[in-house]
C-alpha positions in Angstrom: -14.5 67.9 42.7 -16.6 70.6 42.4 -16.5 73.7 40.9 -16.5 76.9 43.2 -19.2 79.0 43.0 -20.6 82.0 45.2 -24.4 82.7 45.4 -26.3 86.1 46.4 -30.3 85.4 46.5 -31.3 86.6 43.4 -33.4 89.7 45.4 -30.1 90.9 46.8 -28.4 90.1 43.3 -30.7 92.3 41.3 -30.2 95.7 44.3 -26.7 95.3 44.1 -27.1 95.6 40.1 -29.9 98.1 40.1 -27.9 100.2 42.5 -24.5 99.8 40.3 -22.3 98.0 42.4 -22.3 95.1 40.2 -21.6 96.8 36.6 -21.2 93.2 34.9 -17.4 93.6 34.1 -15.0 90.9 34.2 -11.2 90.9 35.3 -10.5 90.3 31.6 -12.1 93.2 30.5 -11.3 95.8 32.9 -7.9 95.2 31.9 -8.3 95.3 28.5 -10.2 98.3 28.7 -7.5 99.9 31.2 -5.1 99.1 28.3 -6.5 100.9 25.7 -8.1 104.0 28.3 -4.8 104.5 29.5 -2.1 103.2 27.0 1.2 103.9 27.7 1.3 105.7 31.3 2.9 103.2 33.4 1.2 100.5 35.1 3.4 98.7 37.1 7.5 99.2 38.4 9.6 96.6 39.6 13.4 97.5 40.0 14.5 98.7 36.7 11.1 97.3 34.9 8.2 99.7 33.7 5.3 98.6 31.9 2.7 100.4 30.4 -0.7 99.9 30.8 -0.1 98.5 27.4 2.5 96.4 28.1 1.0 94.5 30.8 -2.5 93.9 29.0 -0.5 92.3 26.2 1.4 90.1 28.6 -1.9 89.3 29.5 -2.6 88.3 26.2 0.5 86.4 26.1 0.6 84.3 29.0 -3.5 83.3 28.0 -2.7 81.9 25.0 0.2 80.4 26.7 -1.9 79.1 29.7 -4.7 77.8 27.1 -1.7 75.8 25.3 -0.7 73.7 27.9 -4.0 72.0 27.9 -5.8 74.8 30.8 -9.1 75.0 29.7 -11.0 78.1 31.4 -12.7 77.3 34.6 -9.2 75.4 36.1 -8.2 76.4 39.1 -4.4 77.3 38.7 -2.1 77.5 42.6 -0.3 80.9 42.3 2.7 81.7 44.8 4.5 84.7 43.5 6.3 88.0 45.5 6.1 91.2 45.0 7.1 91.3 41.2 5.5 92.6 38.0 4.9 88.5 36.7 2.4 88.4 39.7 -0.1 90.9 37.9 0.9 89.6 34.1 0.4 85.6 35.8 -3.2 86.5 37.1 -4.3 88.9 34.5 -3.2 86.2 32.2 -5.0 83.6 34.3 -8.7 85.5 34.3 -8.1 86.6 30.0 -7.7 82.7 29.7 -10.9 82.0 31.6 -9.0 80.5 34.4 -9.1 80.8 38.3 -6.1 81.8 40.2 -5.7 80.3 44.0 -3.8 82.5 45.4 -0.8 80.9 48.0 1.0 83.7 50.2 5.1 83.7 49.2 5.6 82.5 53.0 3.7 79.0 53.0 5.1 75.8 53.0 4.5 72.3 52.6 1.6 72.2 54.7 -0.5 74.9 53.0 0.2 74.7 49.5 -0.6 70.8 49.8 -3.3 71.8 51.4 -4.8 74.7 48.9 -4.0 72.5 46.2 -5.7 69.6 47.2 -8.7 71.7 48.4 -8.8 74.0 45.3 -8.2 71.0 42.6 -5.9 73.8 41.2 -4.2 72.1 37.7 -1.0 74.2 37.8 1.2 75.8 40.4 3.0 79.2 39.6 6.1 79.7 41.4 9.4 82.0 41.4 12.6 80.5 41.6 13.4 81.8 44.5 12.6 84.8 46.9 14.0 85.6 50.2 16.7 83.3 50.2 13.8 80.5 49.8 14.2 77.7 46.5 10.2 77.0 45.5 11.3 74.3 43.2 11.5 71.6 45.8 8.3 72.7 47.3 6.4 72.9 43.4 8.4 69.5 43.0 6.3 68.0 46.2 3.4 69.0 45.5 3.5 67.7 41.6 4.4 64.1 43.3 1.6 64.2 46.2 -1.1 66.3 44.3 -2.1 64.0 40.8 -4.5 66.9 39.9 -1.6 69.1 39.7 0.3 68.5 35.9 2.2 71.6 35.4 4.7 73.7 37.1 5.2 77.1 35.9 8.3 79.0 37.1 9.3 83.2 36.9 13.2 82.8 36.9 15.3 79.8 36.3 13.4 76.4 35.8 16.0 74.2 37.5 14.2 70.9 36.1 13.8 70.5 32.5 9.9 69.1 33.1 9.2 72.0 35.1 7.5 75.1 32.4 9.5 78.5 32.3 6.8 81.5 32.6 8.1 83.7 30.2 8.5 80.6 27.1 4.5 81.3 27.5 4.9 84.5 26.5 4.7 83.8 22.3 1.1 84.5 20.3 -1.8 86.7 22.1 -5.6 85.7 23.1 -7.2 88.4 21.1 -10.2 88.9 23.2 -10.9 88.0 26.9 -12.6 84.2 27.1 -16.4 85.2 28.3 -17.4 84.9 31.8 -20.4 85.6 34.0 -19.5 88.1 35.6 -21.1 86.8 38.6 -18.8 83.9 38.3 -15.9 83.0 40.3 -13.1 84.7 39.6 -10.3 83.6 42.2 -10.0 81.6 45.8 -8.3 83.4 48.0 -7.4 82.1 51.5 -9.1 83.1 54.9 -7.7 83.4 57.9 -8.8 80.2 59.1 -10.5 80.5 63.2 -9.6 76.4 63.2 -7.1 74.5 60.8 -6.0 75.0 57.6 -7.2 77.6 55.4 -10.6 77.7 54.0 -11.2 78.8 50.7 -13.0 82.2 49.6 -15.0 82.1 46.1 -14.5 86.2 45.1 -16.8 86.7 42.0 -15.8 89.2 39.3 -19.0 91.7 40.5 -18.4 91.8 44.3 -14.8 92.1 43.9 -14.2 94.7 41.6 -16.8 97.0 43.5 -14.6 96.1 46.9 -11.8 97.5 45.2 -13.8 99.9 42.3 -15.1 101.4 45.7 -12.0 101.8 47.7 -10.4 104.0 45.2 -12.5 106.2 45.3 -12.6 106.5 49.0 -8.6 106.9 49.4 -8.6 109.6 46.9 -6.8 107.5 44.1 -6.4 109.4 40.8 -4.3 108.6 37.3 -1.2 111.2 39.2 -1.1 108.7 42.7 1.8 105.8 42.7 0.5 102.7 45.3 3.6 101.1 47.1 2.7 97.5 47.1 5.1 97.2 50.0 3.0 93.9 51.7 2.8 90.7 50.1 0.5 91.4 46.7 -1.6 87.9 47.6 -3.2 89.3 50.7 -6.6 91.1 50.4 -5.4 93.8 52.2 -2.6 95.2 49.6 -4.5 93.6 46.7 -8.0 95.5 46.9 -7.6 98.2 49.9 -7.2 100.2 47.7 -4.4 97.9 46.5 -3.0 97.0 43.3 -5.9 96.3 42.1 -7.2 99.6 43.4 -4.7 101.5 41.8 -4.9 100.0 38.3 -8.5 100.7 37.9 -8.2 104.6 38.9 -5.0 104.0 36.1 -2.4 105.1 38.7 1.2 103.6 39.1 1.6 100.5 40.7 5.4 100.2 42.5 6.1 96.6 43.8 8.4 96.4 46.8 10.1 93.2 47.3 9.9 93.7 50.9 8.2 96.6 53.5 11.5 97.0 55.3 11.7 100.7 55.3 15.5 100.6 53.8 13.8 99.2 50.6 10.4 100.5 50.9 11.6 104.5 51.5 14.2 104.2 48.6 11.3 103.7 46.3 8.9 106.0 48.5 11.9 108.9 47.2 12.4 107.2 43.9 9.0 106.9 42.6 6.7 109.9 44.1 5.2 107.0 45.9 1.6 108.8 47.6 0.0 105.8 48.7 0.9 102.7 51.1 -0.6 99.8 52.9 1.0 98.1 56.2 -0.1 96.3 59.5 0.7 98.1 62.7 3.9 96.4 63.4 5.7 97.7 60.1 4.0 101.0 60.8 5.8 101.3 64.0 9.1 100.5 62.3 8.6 102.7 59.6 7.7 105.3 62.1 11.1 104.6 64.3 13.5 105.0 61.0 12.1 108.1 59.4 13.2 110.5 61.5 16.4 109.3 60.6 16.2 108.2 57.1 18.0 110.2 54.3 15.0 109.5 52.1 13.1 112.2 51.1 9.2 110.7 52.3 7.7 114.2 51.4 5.5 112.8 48.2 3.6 110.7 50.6 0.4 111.4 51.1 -2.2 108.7 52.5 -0.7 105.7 54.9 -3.5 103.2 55.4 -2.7 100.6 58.4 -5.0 97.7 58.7 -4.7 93.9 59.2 -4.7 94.5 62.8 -6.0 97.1 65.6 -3.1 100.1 65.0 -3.1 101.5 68.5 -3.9 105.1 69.3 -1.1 106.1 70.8 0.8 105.2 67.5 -1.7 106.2 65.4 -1.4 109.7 66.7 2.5 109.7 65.8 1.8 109.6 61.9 0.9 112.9 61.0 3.6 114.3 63.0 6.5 111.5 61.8 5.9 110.9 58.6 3.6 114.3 57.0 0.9 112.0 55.5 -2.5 111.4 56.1 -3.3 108.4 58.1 -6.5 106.1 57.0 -7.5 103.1 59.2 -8.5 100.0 57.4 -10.4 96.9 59.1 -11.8 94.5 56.7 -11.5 90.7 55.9 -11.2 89.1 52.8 -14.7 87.3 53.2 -16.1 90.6 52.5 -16.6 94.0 54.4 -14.2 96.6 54.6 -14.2 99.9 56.7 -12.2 102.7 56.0 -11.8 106.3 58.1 -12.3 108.6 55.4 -9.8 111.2 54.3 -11.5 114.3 55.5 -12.1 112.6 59.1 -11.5 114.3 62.4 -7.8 113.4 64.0 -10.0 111.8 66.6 -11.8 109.9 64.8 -8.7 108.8 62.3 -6.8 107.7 65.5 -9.2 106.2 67.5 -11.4 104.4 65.5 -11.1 101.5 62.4 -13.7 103.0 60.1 -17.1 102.9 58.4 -18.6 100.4 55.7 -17.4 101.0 52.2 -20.8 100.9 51.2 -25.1 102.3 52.5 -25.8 98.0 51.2 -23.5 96.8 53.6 -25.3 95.8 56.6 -23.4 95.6 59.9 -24.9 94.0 63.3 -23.2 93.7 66.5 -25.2 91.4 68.7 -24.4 89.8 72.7 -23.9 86.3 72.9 -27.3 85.5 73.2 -27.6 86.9 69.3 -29.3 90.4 71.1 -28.4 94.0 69.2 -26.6 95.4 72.1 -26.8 99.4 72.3 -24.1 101.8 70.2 -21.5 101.8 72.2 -21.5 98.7 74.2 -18.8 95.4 72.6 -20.7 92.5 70.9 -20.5 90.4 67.8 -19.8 91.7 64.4 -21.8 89.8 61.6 -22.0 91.3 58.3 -24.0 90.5 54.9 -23.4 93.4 51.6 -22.2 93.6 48.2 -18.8 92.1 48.1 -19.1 90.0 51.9 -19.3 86.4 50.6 -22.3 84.1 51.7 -19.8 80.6 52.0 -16.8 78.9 51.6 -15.6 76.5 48.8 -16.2 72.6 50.0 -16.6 73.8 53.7 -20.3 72.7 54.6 -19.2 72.3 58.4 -17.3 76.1 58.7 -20.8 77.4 56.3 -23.1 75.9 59.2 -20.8 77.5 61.7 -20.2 81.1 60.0 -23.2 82.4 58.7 -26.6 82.4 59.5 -29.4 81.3 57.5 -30.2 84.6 56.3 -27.1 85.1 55.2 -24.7 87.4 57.5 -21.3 86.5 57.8 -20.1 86.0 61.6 -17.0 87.3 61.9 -15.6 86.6 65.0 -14.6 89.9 66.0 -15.6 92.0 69.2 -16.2 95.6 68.2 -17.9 98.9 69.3 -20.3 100.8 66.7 -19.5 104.7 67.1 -21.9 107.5 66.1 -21.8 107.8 62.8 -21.4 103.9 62.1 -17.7 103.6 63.2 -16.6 100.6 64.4 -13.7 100.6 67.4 -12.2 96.9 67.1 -11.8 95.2 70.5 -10.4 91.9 69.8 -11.5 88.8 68.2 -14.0 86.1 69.9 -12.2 83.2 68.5 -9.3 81.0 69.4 -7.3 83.2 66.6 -4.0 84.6 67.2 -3.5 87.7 64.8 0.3 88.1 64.9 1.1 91.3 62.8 -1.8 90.9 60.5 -1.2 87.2 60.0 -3.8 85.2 61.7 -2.7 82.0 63.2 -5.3 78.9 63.8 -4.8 78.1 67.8 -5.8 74.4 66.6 -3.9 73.8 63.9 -0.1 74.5 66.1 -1.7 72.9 69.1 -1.7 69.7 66.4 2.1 70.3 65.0 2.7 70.2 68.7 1.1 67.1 69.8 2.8 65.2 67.0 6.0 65.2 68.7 6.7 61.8 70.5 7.6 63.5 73.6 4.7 65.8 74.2 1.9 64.7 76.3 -0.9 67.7 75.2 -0.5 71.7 74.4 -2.3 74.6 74.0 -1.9 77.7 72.4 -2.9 81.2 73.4 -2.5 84.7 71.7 -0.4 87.4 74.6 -0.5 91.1 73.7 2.6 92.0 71.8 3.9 96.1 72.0 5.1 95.2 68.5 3.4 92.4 66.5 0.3 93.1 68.2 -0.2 89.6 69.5 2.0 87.2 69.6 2.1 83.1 69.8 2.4 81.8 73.4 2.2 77.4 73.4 2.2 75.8 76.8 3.3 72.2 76.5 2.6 69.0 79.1 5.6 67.0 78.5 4.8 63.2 78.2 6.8 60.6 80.6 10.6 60.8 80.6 13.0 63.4 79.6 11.5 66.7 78.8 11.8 68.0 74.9 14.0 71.5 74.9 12.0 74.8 73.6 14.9 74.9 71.1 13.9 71.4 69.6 9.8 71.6 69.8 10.3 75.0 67.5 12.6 73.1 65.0 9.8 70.2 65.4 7.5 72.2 64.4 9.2 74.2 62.0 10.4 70.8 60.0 6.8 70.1 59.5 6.8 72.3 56.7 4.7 75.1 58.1 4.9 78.8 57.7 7.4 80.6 60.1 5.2 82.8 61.4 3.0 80.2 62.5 5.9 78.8 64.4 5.2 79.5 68.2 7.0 82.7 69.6 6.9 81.3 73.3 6.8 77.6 74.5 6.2 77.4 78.2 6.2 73.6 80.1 3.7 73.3 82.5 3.5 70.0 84.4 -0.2 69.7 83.7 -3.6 71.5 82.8 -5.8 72.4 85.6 -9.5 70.3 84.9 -13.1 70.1 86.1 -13.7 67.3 88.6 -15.0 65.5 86.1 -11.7 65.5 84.7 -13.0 67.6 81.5 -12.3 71.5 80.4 -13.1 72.6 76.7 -10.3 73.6 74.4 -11.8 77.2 74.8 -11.8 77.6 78.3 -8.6 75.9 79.2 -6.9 78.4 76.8 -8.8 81.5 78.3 -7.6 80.3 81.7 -3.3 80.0 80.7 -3.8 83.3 79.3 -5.1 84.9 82.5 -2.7 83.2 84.4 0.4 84.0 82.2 -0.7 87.8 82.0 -1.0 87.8 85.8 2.4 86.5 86.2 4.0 88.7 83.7 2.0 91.8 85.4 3.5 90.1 88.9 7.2 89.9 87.8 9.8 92.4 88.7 10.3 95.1 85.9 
């Protein structure tokens, strides 16, 4: 298999260095230079757990030396499916000091993906918990040893369970001295995209691009050694890893608090607890937050800066924050292919609420084009497509998607509809793609339609995103039955959910339909037969009785 790799044409390569984007530091190294700049201020809290600055950079050191033991030799490609806890940043910080490539799996995959990202990555190792909302990993780390033969070792924070399965913290025993030397224009993780069609592709982030994403992004929330991020999302996404992020927040040496979950009975305990002045959440959790705070006992006063991304956070919401919760509120909309645009801190309230930001960066160049590939005029919806410092230029093992997503000279389609505002703003309007973004997650059309079809008593189905007050969008399958008895909504979800997929990708709504409408030639593409059962279920639903 081969190795990932991620390429800028060396013309591009040599302005992002002259320019200082790329500064030619490694993961390794930033840590071990955060270690020693900043000591013993404290790094990272989870529950009763502080550690220093110090303290993590020599669990780095640790788990390395542990990682290298077990036979791990740097370039391996190591699965990594941890929560919200302080292992996750000792595990990966571990993983680059040791040379080695993290994959990271999001705590709320199953079967499905994780075989999948293993397979596809050629990851060595999987890194699990035990358990974590009221889930047992084992089995699942257990599976994917039996069906994966690349995969040799299991690595668990918490209780092993099996006697062959590794226990993260017996890794913890002599140090790495020094980082093991990488180009910094290497590969230093695979994270997962959101995937327009099937399974997840694979994103090669290189030490250079990604620590200016997030190098940047600090500096553009205000982040200083005083500010304490909430990590109140799952710490795997790009979002709450580099926007500012953990990441974000280590490298301007502020406090990172890890919330095991964003509910805002956890997350506003710690908001009170810990001084917290920075958070991260899609626009569903915002609205939540934004219900319970008038009535919270919490003290939320230390908060400063909310940033909602992952999805389009609505205006009439976004107008709410200031006056609910006291803090500034910063738009995000970025992928984790690449560009990111932030409102800025000292924004107009108009522009804050109504729009999802500017470019991090004056390199990253932004196009928004009609379908015929024409630059339509500011204002006016098209295309985005996107080429900069930190936007990739392909996917690992994906020569198909790389046709597909980006042109020969390099810009990144994107698949979302947006407006370009004075000023280089961008007003999201939707996505161009068979995509359902539900609450930030986004959901392959394809990929359910096939969990569908593989039930015996389903004839064909397709799947459509509806508008959502709350996640946003949400999930909406219509199902043909095949001949005989009709399967229950009740039993094509537990179908579905039995085949080892993540819950979220389990439809919301299943409507049977006796059949879908087709040409006279008896065809319709995938495309426009789902365009047409969402006009037709949105007229019905705008039709019904109140």
């Amino acid at each position: 298999m081969s190795s990932p790799e991620q390429i800028w044409p060396e013309e591009f390569a040599r302005r992002y260095r002259e320019r200082g984007y790329w500064r030619g530091e490694t993961f390794g190294q930033m840590l071990a230079r955060l270690g020693c700049e900043h000591g013993e201020r404290t790094a990272v809290v989870d529950g009763d757990r502080r550690w220093t600055y110090a303290e993590l950079a020599r669990r780095a050191r640790q788990l390395a030396q542990g990682f290298a033991g077990l036979g791990l030799d740097p370039g391996t490609r190591v699965l990594v499916q941890l929560p919200n806890r302080a292992e996750f940043l000792s595990t990966v910080f571990g993983l680059f000091h040791a040379g080695l490539i993290p994959v990271y799996a999001l705590p709320a995959h199953r079967e499905t993906e994780v075989l999948h990202l293993a397979r596809k990555s050629g990851a060595r190792a999987h890194v699990i918990a035990d358990r974590h909302e009221g889930f047992d990993y084992r089995p699942l780390a257990r599976r994917v040893l039996d069906e994966v033969p690349e995969v040799s070792r299991v690595i668990v924070a918490g209780d092993v369970g099996e006697t062959n399965f590794t226990p993260l913290e017996a890794l913890e025993g002599a140090e790495m001295a020094e980082p093991v030397a990488r180009d910094p224009g290497s590969v230093a993780f695979l994270q997962i995209s959101g995937g327009s069609t099937g399974l997840p592709k694979l994103i090669p982030r290189t030490h250079d691009d990604y620590l200016y994403s997030f190098r940047a992004s600090a500096d553009i929330c205000g982040l200083t050694p005083d500010s304490v991020y909430l990590a109140a999302l799952p710490v795997a996404h790009n979002f709450p890893m580099s926007s500012p992020g953990i990441f974000g927040a280590l490298i301007a040496g502020a406090r990172v608090v890890m919330s095991p979950n964003p509910s805002p009975e956890t997350a506003f305990a710690l908001i009170a607890r810990e001084g917290v002045t920075i958070t991260g959440l899609v626009p569903p959790l915002a609205l939540v937050w934004l219900q319970a705070a008038p009535r919270t006992k919490h003290d939320l006063s230390s908060l400063e800066v909310l940033l909602v991304g992952g999805a389009k956070f609505m205006p009439d919401a976004a107008a709410r924050v200031r006056p609910v919760l006291g803090c500034t509120l910063q738009q995000v909309f970025g992928m984790a292919e690449g560009l990111v645009n932030y409102t800025r801190l000292d924004d107009s309230e108009e522009i804050i609420i109504t729009t999802q930001g500017r470019p991090i960066s004056p390199d990253d160049e932004v196009l928004v084009l009609d379908d015929e590939g024409n630059p339509v005029p500011e204002g006016e919806p098209g295309h985005l497509f996107t080429r900069g410092p930190y936007t990739i230029r392909g996917y690992h093992d994906e020569p198909a998607a790389n046709a597909r997503d980006f042109t020969p000279d390099g810009f990144y389609r994107t698949g979302d509809i947006v407006r370009r505002l004075p000023g280089g703003y961008l007003e999201v309007r939707g996505r161009a793609t068979d995509h359902i973004n539900r609450a930030g997650e986004k959901i392959s059309a394809e990929e359910v339609e096939d969990h569908l079809l593989a039930h015996p008593s389903v004839f064909d189905a397709a799947v459509v995103s509806v508008p959502d007050r709350f996640l946003g969008e949400r999930s909406c399958a219509f199902v043909v039955a095949a001949e005989g008895e009709p399967p229950s909504v009740r039993d094509l979800k537990a179908f579905v959910r039995a085949r080892g997929i993540a819950e979220f990708k389990v439809p919301d709504e299943i409507v049977l339909v006796p059949a879908f409408e087709t040409t006279a030639l008896g065809k319709i593409s995938r495309k426009a037969l789902r365009a047409a059962l969402k006009e037709r279920y949105l007229e019905q639903k705008e039709g019904s009785p109140a």
